[in-house]
N, CA, C and O of each residue as an XYZ file, in Angstrom:
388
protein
N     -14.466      7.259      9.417
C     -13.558      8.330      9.758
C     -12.658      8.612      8.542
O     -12.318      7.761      7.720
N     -12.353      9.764      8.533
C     -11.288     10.134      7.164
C      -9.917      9.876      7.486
O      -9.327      9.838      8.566
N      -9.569      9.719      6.385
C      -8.161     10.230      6.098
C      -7.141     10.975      5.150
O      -7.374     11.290      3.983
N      -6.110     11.176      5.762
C      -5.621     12.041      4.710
C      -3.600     11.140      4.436
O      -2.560     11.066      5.090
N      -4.102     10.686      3.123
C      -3.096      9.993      2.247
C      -2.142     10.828      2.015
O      -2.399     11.952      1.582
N      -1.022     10.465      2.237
C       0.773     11.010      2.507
C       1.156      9.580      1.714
O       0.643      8.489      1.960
N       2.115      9.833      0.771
C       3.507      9.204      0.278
C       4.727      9.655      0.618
O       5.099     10.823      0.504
N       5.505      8.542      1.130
C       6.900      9.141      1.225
C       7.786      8.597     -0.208
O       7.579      7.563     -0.843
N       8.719      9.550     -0.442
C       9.436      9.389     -1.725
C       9.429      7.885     -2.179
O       9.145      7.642     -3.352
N       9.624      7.213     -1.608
C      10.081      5.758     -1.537
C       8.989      5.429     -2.423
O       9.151      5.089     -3.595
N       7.602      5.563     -1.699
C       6.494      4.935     -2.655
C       6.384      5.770     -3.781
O       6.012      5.192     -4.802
N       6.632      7.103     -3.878
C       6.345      7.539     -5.148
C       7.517      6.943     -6.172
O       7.332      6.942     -7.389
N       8.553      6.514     -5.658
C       9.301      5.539     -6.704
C       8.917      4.225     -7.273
O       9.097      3.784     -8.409
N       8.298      3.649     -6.140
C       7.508      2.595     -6.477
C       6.440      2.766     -7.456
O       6.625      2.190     -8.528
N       5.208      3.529     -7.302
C       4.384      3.920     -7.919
C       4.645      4.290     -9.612
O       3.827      4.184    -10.526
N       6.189      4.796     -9.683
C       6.238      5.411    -10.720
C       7.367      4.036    -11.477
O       7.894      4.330    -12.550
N       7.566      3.109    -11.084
C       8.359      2.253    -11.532
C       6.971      1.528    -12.476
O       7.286      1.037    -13.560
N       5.392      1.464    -12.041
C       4.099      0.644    -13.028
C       3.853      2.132    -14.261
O       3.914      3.353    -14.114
N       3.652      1.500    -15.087
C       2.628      2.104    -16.275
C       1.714      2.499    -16.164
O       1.001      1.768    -15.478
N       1.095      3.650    -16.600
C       0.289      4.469    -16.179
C      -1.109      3.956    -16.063
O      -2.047      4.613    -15.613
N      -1.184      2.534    -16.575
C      -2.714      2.314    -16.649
C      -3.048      1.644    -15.283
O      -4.151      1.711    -14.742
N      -1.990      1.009    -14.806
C      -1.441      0.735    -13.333
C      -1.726      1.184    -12.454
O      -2.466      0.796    -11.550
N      -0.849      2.597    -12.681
C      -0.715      3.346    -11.452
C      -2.381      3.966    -11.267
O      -2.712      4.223    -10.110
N      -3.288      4.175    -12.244
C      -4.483      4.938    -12.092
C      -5.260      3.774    -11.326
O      -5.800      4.301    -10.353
N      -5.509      2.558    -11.361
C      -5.918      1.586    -10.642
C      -5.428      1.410     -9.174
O      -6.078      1.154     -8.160
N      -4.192      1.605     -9.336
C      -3.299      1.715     -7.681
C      -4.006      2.817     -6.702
O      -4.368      2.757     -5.527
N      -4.060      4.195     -8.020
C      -4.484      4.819     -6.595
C      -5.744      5.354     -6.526
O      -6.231      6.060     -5.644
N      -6.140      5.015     -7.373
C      -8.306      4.735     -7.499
C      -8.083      3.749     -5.831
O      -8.245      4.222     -4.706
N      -7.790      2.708     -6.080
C      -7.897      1.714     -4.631
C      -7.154      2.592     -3.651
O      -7.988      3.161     -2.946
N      -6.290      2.829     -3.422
C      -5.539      4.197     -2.472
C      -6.323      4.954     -2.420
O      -6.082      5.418     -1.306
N      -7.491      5.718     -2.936
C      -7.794      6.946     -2.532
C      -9.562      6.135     -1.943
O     -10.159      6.438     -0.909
N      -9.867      5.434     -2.654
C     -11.239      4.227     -2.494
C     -10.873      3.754     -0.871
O     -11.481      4.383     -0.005
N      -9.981      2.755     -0.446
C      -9.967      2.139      0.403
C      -9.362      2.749      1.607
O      -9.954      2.528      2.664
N      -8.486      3.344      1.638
C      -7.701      4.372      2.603
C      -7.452      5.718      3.021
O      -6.657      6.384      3.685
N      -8.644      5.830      2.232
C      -8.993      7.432      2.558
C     -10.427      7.849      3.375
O     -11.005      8.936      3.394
N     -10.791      6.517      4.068
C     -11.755      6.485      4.845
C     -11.926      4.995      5.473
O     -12.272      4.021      4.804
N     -11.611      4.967      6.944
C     -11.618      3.861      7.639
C     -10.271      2.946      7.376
O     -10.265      1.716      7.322
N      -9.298      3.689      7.246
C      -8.152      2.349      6.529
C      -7.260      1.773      8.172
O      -6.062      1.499      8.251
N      -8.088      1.732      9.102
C      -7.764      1.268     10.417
C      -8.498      0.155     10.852
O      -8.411     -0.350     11.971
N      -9.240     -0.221      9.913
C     -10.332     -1.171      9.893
C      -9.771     -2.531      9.213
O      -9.188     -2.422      8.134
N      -9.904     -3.616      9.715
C      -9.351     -4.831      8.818
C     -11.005     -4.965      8.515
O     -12.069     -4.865      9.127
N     -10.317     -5.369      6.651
C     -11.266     -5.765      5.866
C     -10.975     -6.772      5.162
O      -9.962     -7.409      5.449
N     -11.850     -7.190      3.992
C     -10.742     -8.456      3.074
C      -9.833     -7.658      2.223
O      -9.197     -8.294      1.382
N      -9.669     -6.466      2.285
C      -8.387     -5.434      1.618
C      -7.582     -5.299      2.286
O      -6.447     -5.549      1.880
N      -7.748     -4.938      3.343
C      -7.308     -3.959      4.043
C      -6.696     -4.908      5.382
O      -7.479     -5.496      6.128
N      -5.608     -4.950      5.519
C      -4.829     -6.500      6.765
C      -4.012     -5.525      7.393
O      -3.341     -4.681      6.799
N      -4.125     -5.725      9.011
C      -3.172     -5.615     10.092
C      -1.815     -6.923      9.694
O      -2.086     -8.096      9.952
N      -0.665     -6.635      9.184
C       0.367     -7.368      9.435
C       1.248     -7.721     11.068
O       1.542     -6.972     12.000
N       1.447     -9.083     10.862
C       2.563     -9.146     11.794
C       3.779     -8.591     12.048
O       4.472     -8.901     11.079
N       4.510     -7.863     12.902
C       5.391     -7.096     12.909
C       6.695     -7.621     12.196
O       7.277     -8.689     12.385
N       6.991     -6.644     11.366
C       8.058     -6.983      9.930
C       8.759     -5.390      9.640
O       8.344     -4.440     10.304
N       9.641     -5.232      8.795
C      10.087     -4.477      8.834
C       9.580     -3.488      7.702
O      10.101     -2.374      7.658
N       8.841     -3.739      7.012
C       8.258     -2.963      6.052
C       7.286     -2.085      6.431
O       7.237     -0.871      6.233
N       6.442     -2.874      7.047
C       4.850     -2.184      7.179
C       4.058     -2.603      8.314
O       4.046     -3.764      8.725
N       3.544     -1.863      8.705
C       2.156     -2.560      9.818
C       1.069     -3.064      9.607
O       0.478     -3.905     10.284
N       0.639     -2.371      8.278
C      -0.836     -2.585      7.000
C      -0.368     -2.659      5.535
O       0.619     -2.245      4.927
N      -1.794     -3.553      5.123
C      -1.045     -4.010      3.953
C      -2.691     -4.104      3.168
O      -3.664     -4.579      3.754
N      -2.726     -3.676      2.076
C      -4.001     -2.804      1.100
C      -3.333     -3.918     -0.305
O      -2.283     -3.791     -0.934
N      -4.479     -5.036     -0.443
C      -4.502     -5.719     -1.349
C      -5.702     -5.279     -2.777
O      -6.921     -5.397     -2.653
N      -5.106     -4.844     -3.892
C      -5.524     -5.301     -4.812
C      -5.217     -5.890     -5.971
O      -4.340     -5.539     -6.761
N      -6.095     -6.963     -6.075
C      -5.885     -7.662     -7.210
C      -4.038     -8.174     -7.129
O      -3.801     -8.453     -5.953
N      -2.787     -8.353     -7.993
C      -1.803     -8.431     -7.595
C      -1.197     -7.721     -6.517
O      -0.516     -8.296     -5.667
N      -1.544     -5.785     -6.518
C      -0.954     -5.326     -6.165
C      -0.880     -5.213     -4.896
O      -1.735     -5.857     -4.288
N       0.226     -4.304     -3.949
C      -0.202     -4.505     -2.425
C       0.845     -3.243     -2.173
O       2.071     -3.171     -2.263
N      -0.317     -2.150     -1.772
C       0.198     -1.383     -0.554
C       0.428     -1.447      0.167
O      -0.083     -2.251      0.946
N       1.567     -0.490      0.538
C       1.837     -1.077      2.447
C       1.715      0.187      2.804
O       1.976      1.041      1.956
N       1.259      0.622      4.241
C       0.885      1.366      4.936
C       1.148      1.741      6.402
O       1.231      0.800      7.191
N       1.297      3.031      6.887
C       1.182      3.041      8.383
C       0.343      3.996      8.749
O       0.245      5.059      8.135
N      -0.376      3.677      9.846
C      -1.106      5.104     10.347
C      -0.565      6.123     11.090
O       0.363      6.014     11.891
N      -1.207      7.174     10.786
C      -0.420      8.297     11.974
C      -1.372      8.754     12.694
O      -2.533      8.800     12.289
N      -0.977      9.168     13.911
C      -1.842     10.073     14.186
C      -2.366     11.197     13.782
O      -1.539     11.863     13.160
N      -3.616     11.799     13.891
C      -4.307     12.567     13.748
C      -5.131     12.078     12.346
O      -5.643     12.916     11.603
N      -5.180     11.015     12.146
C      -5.833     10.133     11.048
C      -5.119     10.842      9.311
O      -5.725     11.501      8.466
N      -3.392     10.275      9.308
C      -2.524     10.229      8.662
C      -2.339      9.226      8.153
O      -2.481      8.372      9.029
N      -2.053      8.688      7.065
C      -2.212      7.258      6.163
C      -0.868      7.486      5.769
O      -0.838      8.586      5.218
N       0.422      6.891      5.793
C       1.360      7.043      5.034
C       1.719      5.896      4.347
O       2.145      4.878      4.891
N       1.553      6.048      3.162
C       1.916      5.163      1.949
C       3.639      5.043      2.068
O       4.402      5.978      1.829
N       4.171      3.279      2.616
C       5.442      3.340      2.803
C       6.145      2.770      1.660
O       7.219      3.272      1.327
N       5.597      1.646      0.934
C       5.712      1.024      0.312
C       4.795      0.458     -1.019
O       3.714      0.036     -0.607
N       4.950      0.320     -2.688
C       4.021     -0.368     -3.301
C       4.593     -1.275     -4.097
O       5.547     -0.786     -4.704
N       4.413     -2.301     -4.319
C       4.557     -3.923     -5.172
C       3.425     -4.843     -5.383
O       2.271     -4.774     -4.962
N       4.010     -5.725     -6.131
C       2.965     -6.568     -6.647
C       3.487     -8.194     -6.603
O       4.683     -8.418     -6.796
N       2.726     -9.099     -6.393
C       2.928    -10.701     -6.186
C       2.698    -11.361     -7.221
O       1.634    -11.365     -7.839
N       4.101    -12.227     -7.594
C       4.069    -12.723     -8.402
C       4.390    -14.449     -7.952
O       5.567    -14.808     -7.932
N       3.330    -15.418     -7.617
C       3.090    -16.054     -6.908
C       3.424    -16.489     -5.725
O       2.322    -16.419     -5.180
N       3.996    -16.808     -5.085
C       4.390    -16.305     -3.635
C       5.249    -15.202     -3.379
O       5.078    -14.723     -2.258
N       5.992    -14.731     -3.972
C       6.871    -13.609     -3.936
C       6.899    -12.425     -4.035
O       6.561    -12.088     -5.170
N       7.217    -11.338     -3.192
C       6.431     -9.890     -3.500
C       7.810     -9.119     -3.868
O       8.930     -9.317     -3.396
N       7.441     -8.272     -4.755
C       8.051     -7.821     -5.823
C       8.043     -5.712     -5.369
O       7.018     -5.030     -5.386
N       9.015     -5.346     -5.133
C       9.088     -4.089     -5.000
C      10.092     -3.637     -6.056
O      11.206     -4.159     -6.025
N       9.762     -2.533     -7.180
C      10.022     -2.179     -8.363
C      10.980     -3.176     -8.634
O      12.137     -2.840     -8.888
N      10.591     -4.539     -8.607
C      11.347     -5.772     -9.419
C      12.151     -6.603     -9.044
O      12.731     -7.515     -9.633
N      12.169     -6.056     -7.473
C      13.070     -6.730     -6.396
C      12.326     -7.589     -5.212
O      11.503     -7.142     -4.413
N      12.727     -8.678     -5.281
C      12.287     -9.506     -4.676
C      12.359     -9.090     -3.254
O      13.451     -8.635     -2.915
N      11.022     -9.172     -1.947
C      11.427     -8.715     -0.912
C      10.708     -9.880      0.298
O       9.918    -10.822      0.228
N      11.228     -9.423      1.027
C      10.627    -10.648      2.247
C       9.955     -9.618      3.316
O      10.296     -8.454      3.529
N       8.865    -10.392      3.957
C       8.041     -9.544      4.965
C       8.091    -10.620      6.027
O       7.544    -10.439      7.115
């Protein structure tokens, strides 16, 4: 099933806080993994436990999208950071889920 990928400001701050060689990898996997079936748990693609960030959470490599679905098969990109061994990192700020 499709979808159609929405950012809210928030992530486009995020997004724009990595280097461009970054961000083209970020959303190669954003447009690859969640722009078709991103309701599906995969080894990318995780239903989270209820937290205040996100409901879904789009792993690559360090980085990690967070996500919610909408209806009418709406993907909204809420959040993007990256792990720097246990700790997840939103434009450089340490955050808890």
């Amino acid at each position: 099933m499709d979808f159609s990928v929405r950012f809210v400001p928030s992530a486009d701050q995020d997004l724009a806080w990595y280097r461009v060689n970054e961000q083209r990898v970020i959303l190669s996997a954003i447009s690859t993994f969640l722009g078709v079936d991103a309701d599906i748990e995969t080894k990318k693609r995780k239903q989270l436990r209820p937290n205040p960030l996100a409901p879904w959470e789009l792993r690559i490599g360090k980085y990690r999208v967070f996500y919610e679905i909408k209806e009418q098969h709406i993907v909204r990109v809420l959040a993007i950071g990256h792990k720097v061994h246990n700790q997840l990192l939103i434009q450089g700020q340490g955050v808890q889920i």
